[in-house]
DOZALUM-619151 format. One record per residue (C-alpha): chain; residue number from 1; residue in three letters; x, y, z. Coordinates in steps of 0.1 Angstrom, whole numbers, plus 5000, padded with zeros to 4 digits. Example, Ala and Ser with C-alpha at 12.3 -4.5 7.8 and 13.67 -1.06 7.14 Angstrom:
<atoms>
   cadena   num   residuo      x      y      z
        A     1       ALA   5123   4955   5078
        A     2       SER   5137   4989   5071
</atoms>
This chain:
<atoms>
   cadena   num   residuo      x      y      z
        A     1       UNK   1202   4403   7123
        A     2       UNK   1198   4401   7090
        A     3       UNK   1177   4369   7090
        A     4       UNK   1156   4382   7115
        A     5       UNK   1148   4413   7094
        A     6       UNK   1139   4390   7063
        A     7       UNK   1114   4368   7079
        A     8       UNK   1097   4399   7098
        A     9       UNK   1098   4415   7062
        A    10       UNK   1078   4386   7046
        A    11       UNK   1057   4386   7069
        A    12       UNK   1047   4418   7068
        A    13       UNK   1046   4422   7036
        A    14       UNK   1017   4397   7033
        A    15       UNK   0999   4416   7059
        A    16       UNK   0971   4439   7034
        A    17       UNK   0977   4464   7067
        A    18       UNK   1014   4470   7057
        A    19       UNK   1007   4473   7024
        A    20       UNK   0978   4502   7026
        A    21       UNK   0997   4523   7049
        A    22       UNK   1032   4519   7034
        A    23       UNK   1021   4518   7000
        A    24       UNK   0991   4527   6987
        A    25       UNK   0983   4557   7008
        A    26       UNK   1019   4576   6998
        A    27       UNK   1016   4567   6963
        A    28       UNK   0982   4571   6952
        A    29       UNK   0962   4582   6981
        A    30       UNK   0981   4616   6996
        A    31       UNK   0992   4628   6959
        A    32       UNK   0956   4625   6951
        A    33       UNK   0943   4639   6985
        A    34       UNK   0968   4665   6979
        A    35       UNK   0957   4678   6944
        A    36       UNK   0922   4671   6952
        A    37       UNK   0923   4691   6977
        A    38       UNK   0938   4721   6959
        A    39       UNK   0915   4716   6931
        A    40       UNK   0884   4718   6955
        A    41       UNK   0899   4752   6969
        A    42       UNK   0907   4769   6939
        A    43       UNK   0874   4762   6929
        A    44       UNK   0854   4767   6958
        A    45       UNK   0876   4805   6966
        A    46       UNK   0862   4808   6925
        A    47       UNK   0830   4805   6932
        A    48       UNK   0828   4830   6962
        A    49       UNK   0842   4855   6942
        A    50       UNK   0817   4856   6914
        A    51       UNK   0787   4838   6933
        A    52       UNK   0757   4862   6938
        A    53       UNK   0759   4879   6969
        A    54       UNK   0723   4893   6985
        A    55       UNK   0724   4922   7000
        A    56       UNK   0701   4945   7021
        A    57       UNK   0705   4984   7015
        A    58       UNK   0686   5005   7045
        A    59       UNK   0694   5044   7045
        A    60       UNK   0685   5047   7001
        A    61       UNK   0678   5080   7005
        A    62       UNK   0709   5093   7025
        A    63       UNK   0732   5083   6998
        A    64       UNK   0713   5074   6963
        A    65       UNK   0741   5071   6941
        A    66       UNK   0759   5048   6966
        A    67       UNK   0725   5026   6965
        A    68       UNK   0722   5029   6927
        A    69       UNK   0760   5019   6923
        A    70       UNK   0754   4982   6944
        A    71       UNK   0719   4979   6919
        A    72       UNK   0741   4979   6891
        A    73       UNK   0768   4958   6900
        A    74       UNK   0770   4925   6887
        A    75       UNK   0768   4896   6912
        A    76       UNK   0748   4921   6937
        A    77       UNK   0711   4911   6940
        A    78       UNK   0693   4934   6969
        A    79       UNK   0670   4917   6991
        A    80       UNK   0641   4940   7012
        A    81       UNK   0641   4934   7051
        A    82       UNK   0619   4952   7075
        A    83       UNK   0644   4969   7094
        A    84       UNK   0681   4972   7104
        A    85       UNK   0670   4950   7139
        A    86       UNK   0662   4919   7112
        A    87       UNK   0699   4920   7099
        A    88       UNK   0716   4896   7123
        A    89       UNK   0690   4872   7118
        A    90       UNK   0686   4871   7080
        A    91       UNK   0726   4864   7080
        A    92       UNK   0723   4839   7101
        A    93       UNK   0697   4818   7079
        A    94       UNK   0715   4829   7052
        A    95       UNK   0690   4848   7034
        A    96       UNK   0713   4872   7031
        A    97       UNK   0752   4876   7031
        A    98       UNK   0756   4915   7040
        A    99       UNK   0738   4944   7048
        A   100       UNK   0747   4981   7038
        A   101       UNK   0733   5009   7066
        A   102       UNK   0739   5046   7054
        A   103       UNK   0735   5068   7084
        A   104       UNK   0715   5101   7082
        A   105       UNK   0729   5133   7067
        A   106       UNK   0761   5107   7049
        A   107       UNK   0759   5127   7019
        A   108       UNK   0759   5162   7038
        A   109       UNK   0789   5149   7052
        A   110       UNK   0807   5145   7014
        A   111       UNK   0787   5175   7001
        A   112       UNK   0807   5193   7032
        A   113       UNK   0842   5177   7024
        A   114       UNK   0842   5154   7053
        A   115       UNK   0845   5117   7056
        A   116       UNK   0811   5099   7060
        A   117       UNK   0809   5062   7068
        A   118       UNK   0791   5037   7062
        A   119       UNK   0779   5006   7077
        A   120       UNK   0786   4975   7066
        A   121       UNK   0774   4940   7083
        A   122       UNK   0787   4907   7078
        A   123       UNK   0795   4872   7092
        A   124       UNK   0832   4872   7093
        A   125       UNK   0833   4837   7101
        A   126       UNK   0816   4823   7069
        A   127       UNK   0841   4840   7038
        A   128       UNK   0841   4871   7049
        A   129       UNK   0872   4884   7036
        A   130       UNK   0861   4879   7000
        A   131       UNK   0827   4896   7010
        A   132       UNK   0842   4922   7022
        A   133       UNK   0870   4926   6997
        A   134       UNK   0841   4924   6968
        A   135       UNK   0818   4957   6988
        A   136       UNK   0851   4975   6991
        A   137       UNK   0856   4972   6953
        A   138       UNK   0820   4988   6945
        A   139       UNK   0830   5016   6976
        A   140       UNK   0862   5021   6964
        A   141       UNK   0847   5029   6927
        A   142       UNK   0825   5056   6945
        A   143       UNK   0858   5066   6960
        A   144       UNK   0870   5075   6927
        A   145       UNK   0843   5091   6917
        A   146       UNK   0849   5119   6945
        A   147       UNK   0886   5120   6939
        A   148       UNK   0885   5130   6903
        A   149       UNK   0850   5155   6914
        A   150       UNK   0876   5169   6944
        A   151       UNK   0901   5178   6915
        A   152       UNK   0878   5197   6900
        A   153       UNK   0864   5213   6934
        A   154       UNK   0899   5220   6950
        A   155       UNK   0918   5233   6917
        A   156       UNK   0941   5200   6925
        A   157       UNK   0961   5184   6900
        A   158       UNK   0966   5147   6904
        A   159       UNK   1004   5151   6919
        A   160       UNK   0990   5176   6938
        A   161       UNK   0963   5152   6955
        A   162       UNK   0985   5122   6958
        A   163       UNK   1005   5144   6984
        A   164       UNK   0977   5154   6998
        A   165       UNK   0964   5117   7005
        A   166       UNK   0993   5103   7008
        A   167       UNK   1027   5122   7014
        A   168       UNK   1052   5093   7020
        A   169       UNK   1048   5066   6999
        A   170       UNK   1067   5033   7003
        A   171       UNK   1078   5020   6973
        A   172       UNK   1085   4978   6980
        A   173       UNK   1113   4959   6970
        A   174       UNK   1111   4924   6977
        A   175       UNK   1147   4907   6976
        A   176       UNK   1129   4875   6975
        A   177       UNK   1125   4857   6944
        A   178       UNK   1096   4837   6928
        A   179       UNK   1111   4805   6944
        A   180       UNK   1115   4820   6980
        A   181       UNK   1079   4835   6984
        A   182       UNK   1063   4807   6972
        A   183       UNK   1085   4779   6985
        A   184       UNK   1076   4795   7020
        A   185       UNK   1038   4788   7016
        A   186       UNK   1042   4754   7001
        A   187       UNK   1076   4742   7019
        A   188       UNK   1057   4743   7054
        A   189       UNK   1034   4718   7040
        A   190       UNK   1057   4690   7028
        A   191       UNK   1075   4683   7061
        A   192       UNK   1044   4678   7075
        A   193       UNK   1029   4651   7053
        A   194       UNK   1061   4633   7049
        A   195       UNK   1069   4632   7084
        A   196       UNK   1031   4622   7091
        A   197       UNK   1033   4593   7064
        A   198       UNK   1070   4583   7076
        A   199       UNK   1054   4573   7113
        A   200       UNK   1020   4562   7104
        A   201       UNK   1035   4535   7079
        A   202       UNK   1061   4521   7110
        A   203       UNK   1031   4526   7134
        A   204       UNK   1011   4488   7122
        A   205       UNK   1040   4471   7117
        A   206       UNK   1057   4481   7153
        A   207       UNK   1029   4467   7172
        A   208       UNK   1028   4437   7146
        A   209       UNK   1065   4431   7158
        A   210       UNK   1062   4435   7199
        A   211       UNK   1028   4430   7212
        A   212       UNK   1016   4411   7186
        A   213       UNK   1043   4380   7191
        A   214       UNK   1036   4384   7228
        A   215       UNK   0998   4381   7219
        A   216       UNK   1010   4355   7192
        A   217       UNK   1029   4336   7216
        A   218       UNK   1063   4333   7194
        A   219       UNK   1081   4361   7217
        A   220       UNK   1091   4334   7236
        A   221       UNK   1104   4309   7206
        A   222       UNK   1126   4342   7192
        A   223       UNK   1143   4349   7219
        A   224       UNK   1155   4307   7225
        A   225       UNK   1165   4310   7189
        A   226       UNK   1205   4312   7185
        A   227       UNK   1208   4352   7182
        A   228       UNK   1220   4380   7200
        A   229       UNK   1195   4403   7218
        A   230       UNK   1212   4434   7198
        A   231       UNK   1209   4417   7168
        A   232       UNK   1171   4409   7177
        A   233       UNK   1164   4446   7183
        A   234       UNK   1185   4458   7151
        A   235       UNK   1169   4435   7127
        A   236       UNK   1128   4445   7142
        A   237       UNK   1146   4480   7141
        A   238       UNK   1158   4478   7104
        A   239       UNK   1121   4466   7094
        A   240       UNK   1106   4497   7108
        A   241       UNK   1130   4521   7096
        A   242       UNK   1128   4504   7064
        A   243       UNK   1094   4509   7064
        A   244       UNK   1090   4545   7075
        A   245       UNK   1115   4550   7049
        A   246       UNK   1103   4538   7020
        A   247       UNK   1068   4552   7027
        A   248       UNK   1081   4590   7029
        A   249       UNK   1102   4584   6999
        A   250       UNK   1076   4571   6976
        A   251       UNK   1051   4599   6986
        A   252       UNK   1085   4620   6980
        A   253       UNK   1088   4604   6944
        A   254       UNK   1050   4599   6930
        A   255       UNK   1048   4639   6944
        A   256       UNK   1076   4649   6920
        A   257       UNK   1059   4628   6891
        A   258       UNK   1023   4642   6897
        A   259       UNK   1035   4677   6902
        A   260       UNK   1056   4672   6870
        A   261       UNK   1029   4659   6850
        A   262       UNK   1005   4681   6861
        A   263       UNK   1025   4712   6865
        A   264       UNK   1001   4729   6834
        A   265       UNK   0973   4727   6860
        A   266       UNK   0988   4747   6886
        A   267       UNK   0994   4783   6898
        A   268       UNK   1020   4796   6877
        A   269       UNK   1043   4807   6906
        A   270       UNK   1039   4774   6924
        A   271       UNK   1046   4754   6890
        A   272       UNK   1072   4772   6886
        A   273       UNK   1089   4761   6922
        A   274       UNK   1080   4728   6912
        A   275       UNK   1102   4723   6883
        A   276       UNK   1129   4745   6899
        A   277       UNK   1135   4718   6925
        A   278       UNK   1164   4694   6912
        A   279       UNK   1174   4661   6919
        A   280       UNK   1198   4672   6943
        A   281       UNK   1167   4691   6963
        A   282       UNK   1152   4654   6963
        A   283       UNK   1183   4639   6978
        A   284       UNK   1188   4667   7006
        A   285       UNK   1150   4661   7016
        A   286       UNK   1150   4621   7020
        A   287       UNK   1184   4627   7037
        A   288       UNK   1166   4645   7062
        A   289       UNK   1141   4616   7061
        A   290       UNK   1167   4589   7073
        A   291       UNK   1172   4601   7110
        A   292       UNK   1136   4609   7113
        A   293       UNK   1124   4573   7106
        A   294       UNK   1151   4559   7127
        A   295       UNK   1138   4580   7155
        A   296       UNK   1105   4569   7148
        A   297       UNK   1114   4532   7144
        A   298       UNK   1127   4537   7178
        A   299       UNK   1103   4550   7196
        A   300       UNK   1076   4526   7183
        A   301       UNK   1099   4493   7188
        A   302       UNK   1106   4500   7224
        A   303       UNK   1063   4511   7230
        A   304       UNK   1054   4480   7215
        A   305       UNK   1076   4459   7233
        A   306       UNK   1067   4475   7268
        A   307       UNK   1031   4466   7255
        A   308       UNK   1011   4434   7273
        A   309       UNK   0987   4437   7238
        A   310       UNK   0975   4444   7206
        A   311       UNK   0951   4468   7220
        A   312       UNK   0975   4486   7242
        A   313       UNK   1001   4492   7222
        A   314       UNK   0980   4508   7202
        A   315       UNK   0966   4531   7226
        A   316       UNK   1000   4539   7238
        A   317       UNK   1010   4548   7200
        A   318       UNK   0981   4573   7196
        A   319       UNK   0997   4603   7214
        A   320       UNK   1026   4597   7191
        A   321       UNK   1006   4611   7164
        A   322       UNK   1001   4646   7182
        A   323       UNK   1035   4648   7199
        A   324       UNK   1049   4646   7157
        A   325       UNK   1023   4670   7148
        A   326       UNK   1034   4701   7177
        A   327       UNK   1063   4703   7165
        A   328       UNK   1055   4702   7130
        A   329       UNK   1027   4727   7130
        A   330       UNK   1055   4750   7151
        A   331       UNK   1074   4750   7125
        A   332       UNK   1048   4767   7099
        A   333       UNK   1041   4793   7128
        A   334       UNK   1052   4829   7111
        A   335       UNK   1083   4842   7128
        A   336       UNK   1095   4809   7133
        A   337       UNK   1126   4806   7111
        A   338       UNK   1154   4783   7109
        A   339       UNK   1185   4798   7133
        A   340       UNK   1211   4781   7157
        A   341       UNK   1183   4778   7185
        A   342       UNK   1153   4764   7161
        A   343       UNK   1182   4739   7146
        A   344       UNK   1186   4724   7182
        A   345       UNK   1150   4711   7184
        A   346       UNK   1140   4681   7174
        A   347       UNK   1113   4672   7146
        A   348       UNK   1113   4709   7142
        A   349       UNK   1146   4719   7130
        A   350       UNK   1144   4688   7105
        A   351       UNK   1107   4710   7095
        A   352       UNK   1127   4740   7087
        A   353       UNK   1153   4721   7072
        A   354       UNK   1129   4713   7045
        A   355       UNK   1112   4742   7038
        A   356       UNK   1146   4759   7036
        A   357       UNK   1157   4733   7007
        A   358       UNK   1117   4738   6991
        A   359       UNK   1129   4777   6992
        A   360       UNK   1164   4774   6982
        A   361       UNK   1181   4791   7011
        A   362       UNK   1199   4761   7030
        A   363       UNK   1222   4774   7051
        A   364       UNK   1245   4737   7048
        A   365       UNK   1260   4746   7081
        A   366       UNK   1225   4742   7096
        A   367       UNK   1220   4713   7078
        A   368       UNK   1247   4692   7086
        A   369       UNK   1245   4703   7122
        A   370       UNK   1207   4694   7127
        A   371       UNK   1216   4664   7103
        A   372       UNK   1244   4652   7129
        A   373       UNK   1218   4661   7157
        A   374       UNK   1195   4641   7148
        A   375       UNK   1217   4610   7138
        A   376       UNK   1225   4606   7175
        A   377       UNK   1190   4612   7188
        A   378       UNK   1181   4581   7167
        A   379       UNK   1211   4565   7178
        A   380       UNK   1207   4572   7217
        A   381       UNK   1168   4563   7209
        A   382       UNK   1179   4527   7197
        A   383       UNK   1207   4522   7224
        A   384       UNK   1178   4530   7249
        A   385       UNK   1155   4503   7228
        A   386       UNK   1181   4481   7229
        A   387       UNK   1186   4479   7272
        A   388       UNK   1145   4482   7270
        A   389       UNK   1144   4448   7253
        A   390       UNK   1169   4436   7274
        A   391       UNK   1148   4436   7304
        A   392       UNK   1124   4404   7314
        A   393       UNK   1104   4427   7335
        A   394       UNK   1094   4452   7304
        A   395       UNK   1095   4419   7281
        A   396       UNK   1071   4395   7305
        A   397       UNK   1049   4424   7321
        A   398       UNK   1024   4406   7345
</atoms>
């Protein structure tokens, strides 16, 4: 076995293939993606909160301190339209990004003590949220204005119009800590990208080792040679675990050491999860890592070897990529928490195992039970690979 695992590892290992997708990419390429990405977000959610916004104010005269309150405003600029019937079209090419309408008799309405409303248009779609967040700022200084004139009006003292406005107030205690709340956001992430790397880096190398010696014409020398077929399927095996392996721990490692070194850059709260995570954190994530790639590597192995080709098993690999991701992506779906019945299902629970450990609210019952769960997926998986390889009819398919 183990000869047959060294010569398959030399090989690969002089393929540039094997290299980029088992190497490179976890230790340079996602870390980089990953920060570069963040970086481009930060910046670009900075931006729309202090870019210029254009904006079209119709009604003027039914509410002129509301109009003279957005002509103030820093990063307001007011653009003149025609009418209200031009609004959906100047937001569509962008000429402008809102458009305030103040319907007849609004300040009556106020002047009266009743609520009055006012229109607001926007494109939802296209960063709304902080659009809508900014107008609601300028609205809700307005709003303050007619509080503190109400106090006056009403003979209310501010206790007094608290009640009135709001009788019941709930006062939130979070018993989550800093490490919880953000290790939730951030911990849904991880298992994804690991997982990801851990079968894309076994993916080149499994066809390399099946269809490619069929295409190759050496399938036929290895299995003369002097070896058991079990031993031919554990050492191919052992490469591709290797490799998955080794690919999600070094994206695990140069993570840490970026994150580390560049912990000064980051959010405060999620620098601070950062450097809470200890070496044991580490070790209980790439355990979860070891069933996973042997799951993978057996999956792969036993596609590539039902493979006629190159080109096939390749095509036959492709849906692998989604089937990994469904899971995955289930397991960042709110409500969707690690319990007995989540810890069953594969690729998932091993999703919420992580974020649990990101968090620091392992439940290590769950985790040796999905732990043990998974072992003998992988191990049923390469028992099945193993009688796969064993027939001529999957081996010589006409």
């Amino acid at each position: 076995m183990w000869i047959v695992y060294l010569k398959e590892i030399r090989s690969l290992l002089r393929d540039r293939k094997t290299l980029v997708f088992a190497i490179l990419i976890p230790i340079f390429a996602m870390p980089a993606l990953g920060f570069g990405f963040a970086q481009l977000a930060r910046v670009m959610e900075a931006r729309a909160r202090t870019q210029e916004i254009k904006y079209a104010f119709f009604g003027a005269r039914n509410a002129p301190a509301v109009a003279a309150l957005f002509a103030r405003e820093s990063g307001f600029r007011a653009v003149p339209l025609d009418g209200v019937e031009q609004i959906r079209g100047a937001i569509a090419d962008d000429r402008i990004k809102l458009a305030l309408n103040v319907p007849a008799r609004f300040d009556d309405s106020l002047a009266a003590s009743r609520q009055a409303a006012l229109e607001l248009h926007f494109n939802s779609a296209d960063a709304g949220e902080i659009t809508r967040r900014r107008v609601a700022a300028v609205i809700e200084k307005y709003n303050a204005t007619l509080r503190e004139r109400a106090l006056a009006d009403f003979g209310l003292t501010a206790p007094q119009l608290a009640f009135v406005l709001n009788p019941v107030k709930l006062d939130e205690h979070s018993t989550a800590d800093q490490r919880e709340r953000v290790g939730a956001l951030i911990g849904g992430m991880l298992p994804y990208l690991l997982l990801i790397v851990c079968l894309m880096a076994a993916m080149y190398p499994a066809i390399d080792l099946g269809a490619g010696e069929k295409e190759g014409g050496t399938l036929e020398t290895l299995l003369l040679a002097p070896i058991a077929r079990s031993q031919l399927v554990m050492g191919k095996f052992m490469v591709l675990f290797s490799i998955g392996l080794a690919a999600a721990l070094l994206m695990v490692s140069s993570l840490g050491v970026a994150l580390r070194l560049f912990a000064g850059r980051l959010d405060a709260d999620f620098a601070a999860v950062v450097l809470s995570l200890g070496v044991g954190d580490l070790a209980l994530v790439a355990l979860m890592l070891v069933p996973t790639a042997a799951i993978f590597a057996s999956v792969l192995l036993a596609m590539s070897i039902y493979a006629k080709s190159y080109k096939e098993a390749a095509g036959m690999m492709q849906p692998m990529v989604m089937l990994t991701i469904m899971p995955l992506v289930l397991a960042m779906v709110p409500g969707v928490e690690l319990n007995w019945v989540w810890a069953s299902v594969p690729l998932t629970n091993i999703a919420l195992a992580m974020k649990e450990i990101v968090k620091g609210t392992m439940d290590y019952q769950k985790f040796l039970m999905i732990l043990l769960s998974s072992s003998v997926i992988a191990a049923l998986l390469l028992a099945w690979c193993r009688r796969w390889f064993s027939r001529e009819q999957v081996l010589f398919r006409d």
